[in-house]
C-alpha positions in Angstrom: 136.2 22.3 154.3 136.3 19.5 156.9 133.3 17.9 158.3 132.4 15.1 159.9 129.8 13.0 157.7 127.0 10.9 159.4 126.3 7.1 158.2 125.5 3.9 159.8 127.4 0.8 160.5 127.4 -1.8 158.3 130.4 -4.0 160.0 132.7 -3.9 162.2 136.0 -6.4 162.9 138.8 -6.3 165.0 141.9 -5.7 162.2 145.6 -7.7 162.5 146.6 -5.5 165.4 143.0 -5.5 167.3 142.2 -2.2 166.0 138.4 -1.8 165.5 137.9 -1.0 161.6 134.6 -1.9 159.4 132.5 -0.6 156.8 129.9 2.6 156.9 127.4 3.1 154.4 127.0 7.2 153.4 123.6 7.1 151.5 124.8 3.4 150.0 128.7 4.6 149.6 130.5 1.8 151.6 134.0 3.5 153.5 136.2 1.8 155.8 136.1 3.6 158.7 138.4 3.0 162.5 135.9 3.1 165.8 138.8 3.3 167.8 137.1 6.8 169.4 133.6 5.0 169.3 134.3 2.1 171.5 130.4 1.7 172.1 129.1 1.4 168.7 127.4 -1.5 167.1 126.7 -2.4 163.9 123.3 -0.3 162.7 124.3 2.8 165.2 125.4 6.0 163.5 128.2 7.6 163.6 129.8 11.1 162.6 133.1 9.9 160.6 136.1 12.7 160.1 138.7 11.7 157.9 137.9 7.7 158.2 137.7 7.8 161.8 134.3 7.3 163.4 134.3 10.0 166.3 130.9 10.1 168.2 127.6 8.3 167.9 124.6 10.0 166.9 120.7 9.2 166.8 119.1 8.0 163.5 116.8 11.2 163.4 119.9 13.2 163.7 122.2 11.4 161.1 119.3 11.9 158.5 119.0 15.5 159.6 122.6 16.2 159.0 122.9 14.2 156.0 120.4 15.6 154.1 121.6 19.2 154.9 125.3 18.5 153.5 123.5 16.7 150.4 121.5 20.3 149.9 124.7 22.2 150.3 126.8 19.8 147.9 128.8 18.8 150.4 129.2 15.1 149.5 131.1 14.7 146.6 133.9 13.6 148.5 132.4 10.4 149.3 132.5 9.4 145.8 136.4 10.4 145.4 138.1 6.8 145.0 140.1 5.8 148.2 143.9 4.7 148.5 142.7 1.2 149.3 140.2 1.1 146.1 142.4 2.3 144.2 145.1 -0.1 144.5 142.3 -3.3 145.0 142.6 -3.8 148.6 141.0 -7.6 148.9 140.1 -6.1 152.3 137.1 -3.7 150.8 135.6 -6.0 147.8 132.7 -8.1 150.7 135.5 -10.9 151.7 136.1 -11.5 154.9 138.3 -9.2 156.3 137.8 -5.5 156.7 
């Protein structure tokens, strides 16, 4: 199944070609995530993220609301599936400086 997962914004940084990337924290999993569809969003807004793309903004309310329900349902274990950039020790994704 394919959903959209709420988190909130952690950082955000404009990447080598001035694409808006940063970090999202899931429940205190950290993802890189592109806000090229979420123009508006600031770091500590929440965001629905779809296949490492943020692609709307939600309230906080909301984003807890939805979390929780994919949590009861056991829809979360993806988030803990390793990521191409993990796996290969992207420098990008362990706190430095660029996302």
């Amino acid at each position: 199944m394919c959903l959209g997962v709420p988190g909130q914004i952690v950082d955000i940084e404009e990447d080598s070609i001035g694409m808006p990337m940063g970090k999202v924290s899931f429940g205190g999993v950290m993802k890189r995530v592109c806000f090229a569809y979420t123009p508006d969003a600031q770091v500590g807004d929440y965001v629905v993220v779809h296949v490492g793309f943020a692609i709307s903004q939600i309230d906080e309310a909301e984003a807890h609301q939805v979390y929780d329900y994919l949590k009861e349902m056991g829809e979360l274990e993806e988030l803990d599936v390793t990521q191409p950039a993990e796996a290969l020790g992207d420098r990008r994704d362990r706190g430095g400086g660029g996302v």
